[in-house]
N, C-alpha and C positions, 0 to 999 in steps of 0.2 A: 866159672872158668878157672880154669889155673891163673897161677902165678905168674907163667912163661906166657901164654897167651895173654893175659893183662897188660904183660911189660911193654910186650913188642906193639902193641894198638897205640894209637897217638892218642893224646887226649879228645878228638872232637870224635874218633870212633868208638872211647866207651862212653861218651856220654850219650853219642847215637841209639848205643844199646840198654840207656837204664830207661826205666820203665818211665811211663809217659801218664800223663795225669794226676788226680789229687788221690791216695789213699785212702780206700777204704775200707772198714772191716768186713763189709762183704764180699771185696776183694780177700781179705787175706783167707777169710771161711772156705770161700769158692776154691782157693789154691792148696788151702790143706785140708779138702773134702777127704781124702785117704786116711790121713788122721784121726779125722770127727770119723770116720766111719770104723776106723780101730777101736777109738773110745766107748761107741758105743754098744760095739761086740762085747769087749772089756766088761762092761757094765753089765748086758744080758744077762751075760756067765757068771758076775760074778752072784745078782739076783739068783740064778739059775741051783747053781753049785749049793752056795750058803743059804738059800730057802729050801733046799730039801734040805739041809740038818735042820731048819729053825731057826738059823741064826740072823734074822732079817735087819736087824740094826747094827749088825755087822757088816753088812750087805749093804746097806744106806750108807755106813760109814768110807768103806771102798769105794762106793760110787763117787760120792764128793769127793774124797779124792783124788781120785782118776779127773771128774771133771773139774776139778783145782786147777789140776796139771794139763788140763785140755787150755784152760782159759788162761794160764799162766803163757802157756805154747803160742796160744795165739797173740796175745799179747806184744810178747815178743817180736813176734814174727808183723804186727802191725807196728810197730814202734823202729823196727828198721826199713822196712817198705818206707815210712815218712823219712826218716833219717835219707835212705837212699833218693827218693825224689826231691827233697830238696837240696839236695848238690852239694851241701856243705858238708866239710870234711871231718870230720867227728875226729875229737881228743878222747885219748887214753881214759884221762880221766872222767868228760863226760860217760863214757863210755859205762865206764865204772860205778859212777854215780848211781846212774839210771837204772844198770843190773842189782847194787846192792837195793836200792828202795824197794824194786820190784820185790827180789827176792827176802825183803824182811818182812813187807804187806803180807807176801805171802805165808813164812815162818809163821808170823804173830796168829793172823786167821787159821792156819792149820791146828797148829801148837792148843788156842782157845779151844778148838770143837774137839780136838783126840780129849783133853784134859777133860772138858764138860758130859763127853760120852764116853767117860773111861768105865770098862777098860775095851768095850767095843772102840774106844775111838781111836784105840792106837790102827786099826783099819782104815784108817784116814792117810795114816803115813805109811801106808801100804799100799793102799790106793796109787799116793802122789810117788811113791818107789817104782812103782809097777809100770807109768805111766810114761814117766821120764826114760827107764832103761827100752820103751817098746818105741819112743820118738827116738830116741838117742840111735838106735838099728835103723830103723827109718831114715833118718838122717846121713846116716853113717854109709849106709849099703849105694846110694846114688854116687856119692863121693868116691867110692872104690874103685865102682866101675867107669867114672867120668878119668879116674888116675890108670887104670889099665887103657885105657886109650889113648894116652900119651906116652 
């Protein structure tokens, strides 16, 4: 919802509308089924592409990835579903905290496997490039058209 619509709702009517139950990741699987199903196209092609030249640990290397950035996604995307169900109002800095950890687990593990499969494994961070700018449109494109409607 916008901004403007948030404002004007009293507090008992958003809380009417956040989601109701305990979290869980086959909730959040279930809800970004369009993503896992992007990812997995992602990964086809990229087997697809780079096994006809040969390059199949290349191919491996993309894939992880792509599904880094899949499990990074959802992650996230579990980590606030909880945050929202349990009511409580999240700080700046929690906020902050919880993205940097995530996003250094995930640095460190990427960073290890490109280094150990170099120089196929700089496809790892091509993968995880490829992955983020295809959710980032995804993300982006609902938002646009939910903002042309107001």
């Amino acid at each position: 919802m916008t901004d403007q619509v948030m404002s004007s709702m009293s507090t008992s009517e958003a809380e009417s509308n956040a989601p109701m139950g305990k979290p869980s990741l086959f909730r959040v699987l279930r809800d970004q089924r369009k993503t896992l199903l992007v990812a997995l196209v992602l990964v086809v092609a990229t087997y697809w592409i780079a096994g006809q030249l040969g390059e199949w640990r290349l191919a491996g290397c993309i894939a992880v990835g792509i599904g880094l950035g899949f499990a990074n996604h959802v992650l996230t995307e579990f980590w606030l579903l909880k945050l929202i169900s349990s009511g409580e109002t999240p700080t700046r800095a929690r906020i902050a905290a919880s993205t940097f950890v995530r996003l250094l687990i995930l640095t460190v593990v990427a960073v290890t496997i490109a280094v150990f499969f170099w120089p196929d494994g700089i496809g790892l961070l091509l993968g995880l490039a490829i992955f983020r700018l295809i959710a980032l449109v995804m993300t982006g494109i609902p938002l646009l058209k939910e903002l042309n409607k107001v």
